[in-house]
N, C-alpha and C positions, 0 to 999 in steps of 0.2 A: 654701336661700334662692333665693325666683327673679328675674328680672330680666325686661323686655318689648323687644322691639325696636318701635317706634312711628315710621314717616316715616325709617326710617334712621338711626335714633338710639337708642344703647343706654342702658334706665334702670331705676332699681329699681321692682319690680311694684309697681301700685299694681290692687285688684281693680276698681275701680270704668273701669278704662279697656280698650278692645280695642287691642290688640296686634296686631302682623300677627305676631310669631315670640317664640317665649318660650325660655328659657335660664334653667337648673337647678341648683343644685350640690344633691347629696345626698349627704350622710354616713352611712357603714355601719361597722359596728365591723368590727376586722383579725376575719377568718377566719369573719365569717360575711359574709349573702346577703341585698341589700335585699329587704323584700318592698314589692309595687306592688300595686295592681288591676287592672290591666292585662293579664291573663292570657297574650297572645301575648310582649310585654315583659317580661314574669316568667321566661317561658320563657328567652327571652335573655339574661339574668342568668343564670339558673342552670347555662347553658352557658357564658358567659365567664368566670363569675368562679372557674370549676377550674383556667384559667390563668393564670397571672401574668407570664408573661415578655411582650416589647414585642411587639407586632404590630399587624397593621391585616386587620378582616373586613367581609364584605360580607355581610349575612343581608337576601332580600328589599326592604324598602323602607328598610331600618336601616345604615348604616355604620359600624363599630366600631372603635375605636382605644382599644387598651392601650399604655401605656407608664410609666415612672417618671418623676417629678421630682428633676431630681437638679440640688443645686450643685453644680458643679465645683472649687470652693474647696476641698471638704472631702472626701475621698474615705471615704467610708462602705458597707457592706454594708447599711445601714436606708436606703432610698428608700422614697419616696412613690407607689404606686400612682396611677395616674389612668386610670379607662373613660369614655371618651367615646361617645356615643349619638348620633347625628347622623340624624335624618330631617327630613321635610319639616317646614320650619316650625318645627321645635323643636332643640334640641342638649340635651343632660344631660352633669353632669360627677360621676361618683362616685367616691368618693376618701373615706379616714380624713382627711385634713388640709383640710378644706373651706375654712379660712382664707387655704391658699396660692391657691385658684383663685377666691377671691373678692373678696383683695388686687390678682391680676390683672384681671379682669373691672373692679371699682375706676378702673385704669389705664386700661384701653381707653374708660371709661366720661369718663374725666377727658379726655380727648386730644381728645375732640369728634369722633371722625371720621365722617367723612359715609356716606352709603348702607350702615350695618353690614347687613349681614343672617347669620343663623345660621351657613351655613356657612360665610363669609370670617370670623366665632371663630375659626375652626379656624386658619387663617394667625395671626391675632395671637396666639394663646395659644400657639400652637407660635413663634412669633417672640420671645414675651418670655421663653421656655426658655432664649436663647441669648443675651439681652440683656446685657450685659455680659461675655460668657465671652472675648472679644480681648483687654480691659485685663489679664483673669487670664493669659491664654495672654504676654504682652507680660511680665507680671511675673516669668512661670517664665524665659523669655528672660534678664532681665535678673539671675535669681540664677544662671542658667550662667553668663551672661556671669563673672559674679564669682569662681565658682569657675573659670574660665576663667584668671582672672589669677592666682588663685590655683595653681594647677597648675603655672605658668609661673615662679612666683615662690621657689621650694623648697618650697612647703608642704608639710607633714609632718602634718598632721593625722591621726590613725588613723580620723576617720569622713567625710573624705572619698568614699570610694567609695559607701560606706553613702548619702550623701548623696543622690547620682547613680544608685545605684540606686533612692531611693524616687521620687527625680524623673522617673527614665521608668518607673515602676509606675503612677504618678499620670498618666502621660501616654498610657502602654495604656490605661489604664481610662478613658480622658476619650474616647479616640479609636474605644470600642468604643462608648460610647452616642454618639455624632454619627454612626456607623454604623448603627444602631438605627434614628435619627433618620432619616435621611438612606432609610433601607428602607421607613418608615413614610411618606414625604412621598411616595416614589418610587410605592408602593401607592395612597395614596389618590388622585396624580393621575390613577390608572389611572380612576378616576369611573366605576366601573360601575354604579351607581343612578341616575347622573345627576343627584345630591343638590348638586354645585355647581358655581358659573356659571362663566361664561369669565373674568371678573375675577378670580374667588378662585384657577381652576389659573394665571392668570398669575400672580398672587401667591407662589402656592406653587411655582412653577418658581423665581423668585426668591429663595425661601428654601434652596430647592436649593441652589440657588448660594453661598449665603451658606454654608450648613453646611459644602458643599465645600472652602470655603477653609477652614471652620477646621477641616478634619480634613487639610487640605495643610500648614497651619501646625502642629497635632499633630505631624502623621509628622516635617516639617523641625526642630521642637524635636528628638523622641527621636534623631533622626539626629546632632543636634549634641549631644545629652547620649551619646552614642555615643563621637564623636569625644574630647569634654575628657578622658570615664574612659582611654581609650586614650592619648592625650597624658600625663594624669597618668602613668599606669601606665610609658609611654617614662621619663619624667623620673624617677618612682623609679628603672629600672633603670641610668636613667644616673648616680644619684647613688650608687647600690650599686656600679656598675662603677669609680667612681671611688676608694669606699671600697678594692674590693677592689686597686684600683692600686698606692695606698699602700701598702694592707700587703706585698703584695708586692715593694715598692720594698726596705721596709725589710727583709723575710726575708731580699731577694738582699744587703742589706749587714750586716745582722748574720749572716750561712751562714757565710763565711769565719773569722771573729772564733770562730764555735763551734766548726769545724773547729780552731781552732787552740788553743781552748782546753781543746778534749779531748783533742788530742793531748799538749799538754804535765801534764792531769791524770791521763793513767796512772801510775800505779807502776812506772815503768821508770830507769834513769840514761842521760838524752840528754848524748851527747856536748858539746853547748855549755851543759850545766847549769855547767859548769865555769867558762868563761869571764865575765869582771865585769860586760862591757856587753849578758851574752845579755838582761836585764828590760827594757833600754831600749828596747834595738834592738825586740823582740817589739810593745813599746807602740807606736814609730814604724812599725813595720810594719803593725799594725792601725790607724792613724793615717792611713796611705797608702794602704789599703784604701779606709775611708771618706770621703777627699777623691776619689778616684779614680773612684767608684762616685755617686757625689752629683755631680761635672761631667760622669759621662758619664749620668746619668741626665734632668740638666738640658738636655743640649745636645741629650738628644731627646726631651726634652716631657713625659717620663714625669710627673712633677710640678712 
């Protein structure tokens, strides 16, 4: 589908009008190569599109920018390709999913903003990449937070860690494409074509910036999903060491009791088998054990 920019204003092509900059989206099926008429342009297709991973190139009068679309909401291995074509006057965006870059364009289209020209696209469409991604980064916050008090609170849950581990998986993987991002913004303000104005690299310094903090905020979540697993992790040992307290409270006060009850189950004749009060006395003996051992256990904290 194409679009015109007309007086600084983005709209949908209409043939019958001149344009000063035109904008493209073209759809290519996964794993093959648009074909163009454009022979020198063909050429450059056929050379970017052997690669897929993000980057940003500079051929001639052409600046190129590969990267994926990705939600951050949902961490996935299927991302959406997007090659962007940026020469004088024109921008291209090719992509399987022509709908997401057209729903954006849409946006920019609806917002009214003044003086658009081709290359400040490049600012707004890498701007609406990240629109939203603080409310999500804010959410992950607020399910540590939770598991936070949880932790604190005895939980025992067995997928507790599990949790926390997919939380900072999702939090690598978020903090490796704002990296990506962040390489790609870094490159293109280098403007070696000198394909766009002083307005668009202000722009785009400013989105620097923007990405920056949310890859600060990134690292600051994984750091704090660091800490809770580790708190958690404290608090089981401390509730296992308390297990193992008890039991040992009570070995050290049933030890003597066995002592004394193996003693007297050998097969032997003890001298006060004899005597009438020796089952009494034996019981209040093991009786005084047990008081004895349970005040002295109490008066120092042991349980």
């Amino acid at each position: 589908m194409k679009y015109g920019i007309i007086n600084g204003k983005l709209t949908e092509f209409d043939s019958n009008c001149n344009y000063d900059e035109l904008v493209e989206t073209v759809n290519y099926s996964k794993g093959e190569i648009p074909q163009i008429n454009d022979n020198k342009k063909q050429g450059l297709l056929n050379n970017i599109f052997t690669k897929t991973y993000s980057r940003f190139e500079s051929y001639g009068n052409y600046d190129v920018i590969c990267l994926n679309m990705v939600n951050i909401e949902r961490q996935t291995s299927q991302n959406t390709p997007v090659y962007i074509i940026l020469e004088k006057n024109c921008i291209s965006f090719y992509t399987t999913e022509p709908r997401h870059i057209e729903a954006m364009l849409r946006k920019i289209m609806h917002e009214k903003l003044q003086n658009i020209t081709s290359d400040c696209l490049i600012y707004h469409f890498m701007s609406k990449l990240i629109f939203g991604d603080l409310v999500h980064l804010e959410e992950i916050e607020k399910k540590l937070s939770s598991l936070e008090i949880n932790a604190f609170s005895g939980c025992t849950d067995k997928t507790f860690s599990k949790q926390i581990l997919n939380i900072k998986k999702h939090l690598m993987w978020i903090e490796l494409y704002y990296e990506q991002l962040i390489n790609l913004v870094s490159d293109l303000m280098q403007n070696n074509n000198e394909l766009l104005c002083i307005s668009t690299l202000k722009s785009l310094n400013m989105l620097d910036s923007k990405i920056d903090k949310l890859v600060s905020k990134t690292r600051n979540l994984q750091n704090y999903a660091t800490e809770i697993r580790s708190a958690y992790q404290s608090e089981v040992d401390l509730q296992l060491n308390k297990s193992m307290k008890l039991l040992t409270v009570i070995s050290v006060i049933i030890l003597p009791m066995t002592l004394i009850t193996g003693w007297y189950g050998m097969n032997l004749k003890m001298p006060e088998i004899g005597f009438a009060y020796s089952y009494p006395v034996i019981i209040a003996v093991c009786l005084v054990i047990i008081i004895v051992s349970v005040i002295f256990f109490k008066k120092n904290k042991w349980f």
